[in-house]
N, C-alpha and C positions, 0 to 999 in steps of 0.2 A: 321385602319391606319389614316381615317382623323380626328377620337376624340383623337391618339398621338400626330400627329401636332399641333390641337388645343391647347393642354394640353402646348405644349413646347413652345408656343409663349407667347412673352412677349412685354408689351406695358407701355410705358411711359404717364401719366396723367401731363400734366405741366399746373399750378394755376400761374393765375396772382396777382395781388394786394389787387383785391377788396373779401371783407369779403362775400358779401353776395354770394361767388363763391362759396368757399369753401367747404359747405355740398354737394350742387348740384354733386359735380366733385368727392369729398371723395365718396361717397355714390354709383356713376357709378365704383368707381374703385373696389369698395365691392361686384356689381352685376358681373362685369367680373370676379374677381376672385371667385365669387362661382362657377361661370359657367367655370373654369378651363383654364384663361388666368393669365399668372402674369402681376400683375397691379403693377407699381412702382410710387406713388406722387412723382411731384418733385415742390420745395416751395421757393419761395423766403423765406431767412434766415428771412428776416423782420417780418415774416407771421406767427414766429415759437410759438408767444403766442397764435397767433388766432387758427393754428391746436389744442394747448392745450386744446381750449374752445370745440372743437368740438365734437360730438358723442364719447364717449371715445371705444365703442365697434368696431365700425368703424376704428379708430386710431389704437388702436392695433391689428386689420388683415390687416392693411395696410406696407407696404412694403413703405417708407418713405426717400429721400433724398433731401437734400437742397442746393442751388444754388445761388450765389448772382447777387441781379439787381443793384447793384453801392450801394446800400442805407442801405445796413446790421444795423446799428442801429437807424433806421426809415427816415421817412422824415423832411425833415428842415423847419422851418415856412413859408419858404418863396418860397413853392412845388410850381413849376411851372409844367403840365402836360407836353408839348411838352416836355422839358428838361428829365423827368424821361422817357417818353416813348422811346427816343434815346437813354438816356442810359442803360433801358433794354434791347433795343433789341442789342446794343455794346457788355454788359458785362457780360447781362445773355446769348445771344446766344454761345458767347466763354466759359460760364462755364457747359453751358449746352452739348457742343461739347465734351469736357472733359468729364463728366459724361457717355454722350454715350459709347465715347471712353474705357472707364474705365468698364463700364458691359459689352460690347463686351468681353471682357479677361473674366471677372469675371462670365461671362455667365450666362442664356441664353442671346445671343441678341438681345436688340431692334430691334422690328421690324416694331411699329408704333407709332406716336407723337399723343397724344390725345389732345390739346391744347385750352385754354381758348379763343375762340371768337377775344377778344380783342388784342389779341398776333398773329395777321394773320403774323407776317416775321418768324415765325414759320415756317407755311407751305414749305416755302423755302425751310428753313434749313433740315427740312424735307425729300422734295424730292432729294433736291442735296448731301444727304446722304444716299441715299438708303434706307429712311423708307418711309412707306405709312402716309399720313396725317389726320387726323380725326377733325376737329373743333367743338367745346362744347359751344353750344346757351343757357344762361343764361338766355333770354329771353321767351318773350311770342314771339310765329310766327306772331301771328297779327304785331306786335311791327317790328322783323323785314323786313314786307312787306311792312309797311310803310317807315319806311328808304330806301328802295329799289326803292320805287316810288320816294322820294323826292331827292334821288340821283342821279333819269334819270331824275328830270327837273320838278318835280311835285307843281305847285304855290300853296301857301296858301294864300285863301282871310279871312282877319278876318271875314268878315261879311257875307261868305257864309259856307255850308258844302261842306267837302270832301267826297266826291262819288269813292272808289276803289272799283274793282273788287273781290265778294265775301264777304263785310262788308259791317255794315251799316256806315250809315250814318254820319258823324263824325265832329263837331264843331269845335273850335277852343279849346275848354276845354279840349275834349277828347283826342286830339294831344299828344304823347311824348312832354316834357317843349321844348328839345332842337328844335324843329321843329317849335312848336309855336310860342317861341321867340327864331331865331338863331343867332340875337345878344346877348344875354344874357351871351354866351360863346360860340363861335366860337370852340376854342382848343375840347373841348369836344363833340362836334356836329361833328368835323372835324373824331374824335376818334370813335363815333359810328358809322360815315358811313363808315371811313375805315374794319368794321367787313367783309365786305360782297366785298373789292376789288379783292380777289382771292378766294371766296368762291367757285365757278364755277370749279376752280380747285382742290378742295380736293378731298380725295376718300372718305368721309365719313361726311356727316353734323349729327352731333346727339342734338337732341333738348328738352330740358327740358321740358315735354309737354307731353301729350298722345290724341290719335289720334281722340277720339270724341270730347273732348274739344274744338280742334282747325282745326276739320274737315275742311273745308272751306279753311280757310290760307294754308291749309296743302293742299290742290288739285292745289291753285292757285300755290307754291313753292317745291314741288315733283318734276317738271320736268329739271329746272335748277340745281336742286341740288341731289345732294344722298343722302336723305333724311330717318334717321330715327330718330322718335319718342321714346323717351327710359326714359321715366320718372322714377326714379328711387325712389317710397316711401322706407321709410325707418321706423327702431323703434328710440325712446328715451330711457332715461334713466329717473328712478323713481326722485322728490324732495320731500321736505318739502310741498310745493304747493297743491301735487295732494293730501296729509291724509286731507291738511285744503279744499278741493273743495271736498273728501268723506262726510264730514257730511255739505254737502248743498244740496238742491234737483234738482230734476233733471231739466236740461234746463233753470234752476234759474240765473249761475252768468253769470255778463259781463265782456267778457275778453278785457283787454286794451294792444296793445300792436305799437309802431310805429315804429320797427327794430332796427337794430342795429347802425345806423348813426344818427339815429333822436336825436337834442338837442332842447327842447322848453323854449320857453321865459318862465317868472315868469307868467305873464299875461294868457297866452295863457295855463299853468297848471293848472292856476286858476280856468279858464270859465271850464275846463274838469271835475278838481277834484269838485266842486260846482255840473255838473252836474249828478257825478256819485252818490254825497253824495242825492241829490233829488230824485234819480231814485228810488231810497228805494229799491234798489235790491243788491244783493250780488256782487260783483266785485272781479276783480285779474287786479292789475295795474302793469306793467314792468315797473319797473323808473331805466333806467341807466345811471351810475355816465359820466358824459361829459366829454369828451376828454379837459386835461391840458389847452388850448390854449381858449375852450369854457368859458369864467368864468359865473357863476348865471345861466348857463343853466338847464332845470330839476327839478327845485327847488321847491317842494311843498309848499302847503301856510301853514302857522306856524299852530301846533297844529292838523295838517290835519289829519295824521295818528293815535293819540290818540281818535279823536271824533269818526274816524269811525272802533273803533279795532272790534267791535262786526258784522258791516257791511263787511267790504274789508279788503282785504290783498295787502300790498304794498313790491314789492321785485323788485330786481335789475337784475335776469335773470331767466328765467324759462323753463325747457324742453316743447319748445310749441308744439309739433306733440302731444306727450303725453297729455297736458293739454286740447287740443282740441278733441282729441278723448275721453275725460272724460264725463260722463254721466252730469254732473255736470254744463258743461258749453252751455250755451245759446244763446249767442252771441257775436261775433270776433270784435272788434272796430282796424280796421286797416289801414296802412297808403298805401297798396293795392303793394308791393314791389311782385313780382313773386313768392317766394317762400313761403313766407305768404297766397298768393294767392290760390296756389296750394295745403298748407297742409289746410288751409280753407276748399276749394272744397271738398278734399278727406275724411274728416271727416267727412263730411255734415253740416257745421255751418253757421246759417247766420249771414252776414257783416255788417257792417257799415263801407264804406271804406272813407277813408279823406284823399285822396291823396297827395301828396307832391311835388314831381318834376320827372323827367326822365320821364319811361314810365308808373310812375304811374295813371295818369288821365286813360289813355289808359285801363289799368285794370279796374279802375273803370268803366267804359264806358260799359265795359260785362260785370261785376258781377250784376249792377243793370239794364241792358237795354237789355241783350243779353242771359246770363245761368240765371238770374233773381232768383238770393242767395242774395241779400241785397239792401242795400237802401245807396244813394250816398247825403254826408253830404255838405250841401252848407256851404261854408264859408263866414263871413263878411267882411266886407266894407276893413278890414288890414287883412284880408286873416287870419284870427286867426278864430279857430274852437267857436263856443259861444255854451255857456249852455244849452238856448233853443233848438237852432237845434241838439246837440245830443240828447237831452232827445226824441226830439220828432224822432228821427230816430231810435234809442233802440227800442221806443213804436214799431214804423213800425215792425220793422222785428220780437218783439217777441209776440204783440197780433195781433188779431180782423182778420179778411178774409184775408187781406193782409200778413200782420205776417204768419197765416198756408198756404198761396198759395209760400211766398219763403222760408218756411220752407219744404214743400214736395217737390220744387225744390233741394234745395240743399239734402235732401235727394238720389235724381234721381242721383245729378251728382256723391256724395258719393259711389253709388254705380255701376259708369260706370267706377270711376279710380278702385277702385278694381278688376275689369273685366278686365282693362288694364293692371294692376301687377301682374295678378292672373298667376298661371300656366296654359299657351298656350295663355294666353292675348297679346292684339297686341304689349305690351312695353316688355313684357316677351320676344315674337318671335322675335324682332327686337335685343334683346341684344346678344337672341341666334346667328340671322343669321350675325350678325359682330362678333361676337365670331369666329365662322367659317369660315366666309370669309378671314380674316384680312392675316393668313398666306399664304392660294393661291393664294391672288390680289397679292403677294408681290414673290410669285413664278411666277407668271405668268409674271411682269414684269422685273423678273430678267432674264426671257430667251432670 
């Protein structure tokens, strides 16, 4: 009787804007419907090239509809964040109302909002409709314990550290950008802390994470929240990449990659490609073409690709879960984004992280101070990565004492996310036990 009811509930996965949500959320809707819930995406229409880019395996067991947040054929140059977030939550709550409406008939019916973080007037819509609410942490938990504190009143001295409950120690480096500097963009800062205004209220916080990782964070925000950990690894799919990273050897190449939003100056390609062509090691660089409005962003230096055809391969997107699980690769040159982060870890690779903005510092702060998988690149005088310091951070992580002490780390932790995904793993258990729960909280509240 309760593996029927499981079987016949059905829950709606609603994605916000940003790209780098997307596998996180896909990927959770692929664990619940193996686990015998139907999982329905629902996508801003804008978004609808970005599911195309995604796992295509994933894509097609997904159950898929689309909904408009006012901006169906993108954003305007002149995207103000306040304005689009009023009128998502205007045009997509009323089209989302609709849709509900509409598989109610079509059956079975929603019975819970799984909803991106950033979309908490969700929650609302949510309960004043009779579904239960579940919110989708994008983040790292450190990440959001910090925002927690600095939204109850927590001061930042530049010249001292932050001292929270359960972390170290933390500079002003280590800090999320917004927190660091919260003029830098208010709207945005305004946006992160609202994640966590009704969190207290959902019936379900599910967090991108697993439970050794971010043991600590996770004892200090277990109690205000319903808390589960549900990291959801996932496969890839084969490229051209992985036959040319077959005939290299093992632990040999360095993988370059700075996500999917990173556009770099000319300059700033320069000092990289300079230093990967010195390393005399084998490389795989991710150069993606720059969004219309970026002009000269990305731009290698002339003749780059032809000096090093016998050294590196330069390509423009790459199945990375796949390429990092590759015997072939050595080392991740990363710009430390969460989900970079995490297929890192799980693979066992060591980093070179070079963080960028949001909560990246933050990440970087563990990878080289905390789970001690790589070594954290200082940047110069214009905040541009230089030649020397990667080369000599590559050295770090792939020779001499150093090198094999965070290589047999990230080994360790390689082998704790598998333990967590594994069958009866704590991320396995947690997807079961929302599996199961989801239709009696909502019996229960219906009495």
């Amino acid at each position: 009787m309760e593996e029927e009811k499981g079987k016949s509930a059905h829950v709606l996965v609603l994605l916000s804007l940003c790209r780098g949500h997307i596998n996180p959320m896909l990927h959770f809707a692929d664990r619940l419907a193996i686990n015998g819930l139907r999982a329905t995406l629902v996508v801003p229409i804008q978004n609808r090239g970005d599911i195309g880019k995604a796992d295509p395996r994933a894509v097609a067991a997904a159950c898929l509809e689309y909904i408009s947040d006012g901006y169906d054929d993108g954003l305007p140059s002149n995207f103000d964040v306040e304005i689009y977030r009023t009128t998502f939550q205007c045009v997509g709550s009323k089209k989302l109302l609709e849709l509900i409406a509409r598989l109610t008939v079509e059956g079975p019916r929603p019975v819970c909002l799984i909803y991106d973080s950033f979309l908490s007037w969700a929650l609302e819509l949510a309960h004043a409709h009779g579904l239960l609410g579940a919110t989708f942490i994008t983040q790292p938990l450190a990440v959001c314990l910090m925002y927690c504190y600095y939204g109850c009143g927590l001061q930042i001295n530049p010249d001292m550290c932050v001292f929270l409950p359960r972390m170290p120690p933390l500079g002003l480096r280590d800090l999320p950008s917004f927190i660091a500097q919260p003029e830098s963009n208010p709207l945005i800062l305004e946006m992160m802390l609202g994640q966590f205004k009704n969190m207290g209220k959902a019936d379900f916080v599910l967090v991108n994470s697993f439970d050794k990782l971010e043991e600590e964070a996770r004892k200090e925000m277990v109690e205000p929240w319903s808390l589960k950990m549900i990291w959801p690894e996932h496969e890839s799919h084969p490229a051209d990449c992985l036959r040319w990273l077959d005939e290299r050897p093992d632990s040999s190449v360095v993988y370059v990659s700075f996500g999917s939003l990173a556009t770099l100056p000319a300059e700033q390609m320069e000092e990289i490609a300079n230093a990967l062509l010195s390393s005399n090691r084998p490389f795989l660089w991710v150069v993606k073409a720059p969004y219309a409005h970026q002009k000269g962003g990305n731009s290698l230096p002339e003749g780059f690709v032809e000096a090093t055809s016998e050294q590196g391969l330069v390509v423009p997107w790459c199945p990375q879960l796949h390429v990092l699980a590759h015997r072939g690769v050595g080392c991740f040159v990363t710009h430390c984004g969460w989900n970079s982060t995490l297929e890192g870890l799980s693979q066992g690779v060591p980093m070179v992280t070079v963080p960028q903005r949001r909560y990246h510092p933050t990440n970087a702060k563990f990878v080289s101070d905390v789970w001690i998988t790589g070594a954290r690149l200082e940047v110069g005088n214009k905040g541009f990565v230089l030649k020397g310091e990667l080369e000599r951070c590559i050295r770090e992580v792939m020779e001499g004492e150093r090198g094999a002490h965070i290589r047999a780390n990230a080994q360790r932790w390689r082998d704790q996310a598998r333990e967590a995904v594994a069958e009866g793993g704590p991320s396995d258990n947690n997807v079961k036990e929302f599996v199961t729960k989801v239709p009696f909280l909502l019996l229960d509240r219906e009495k």
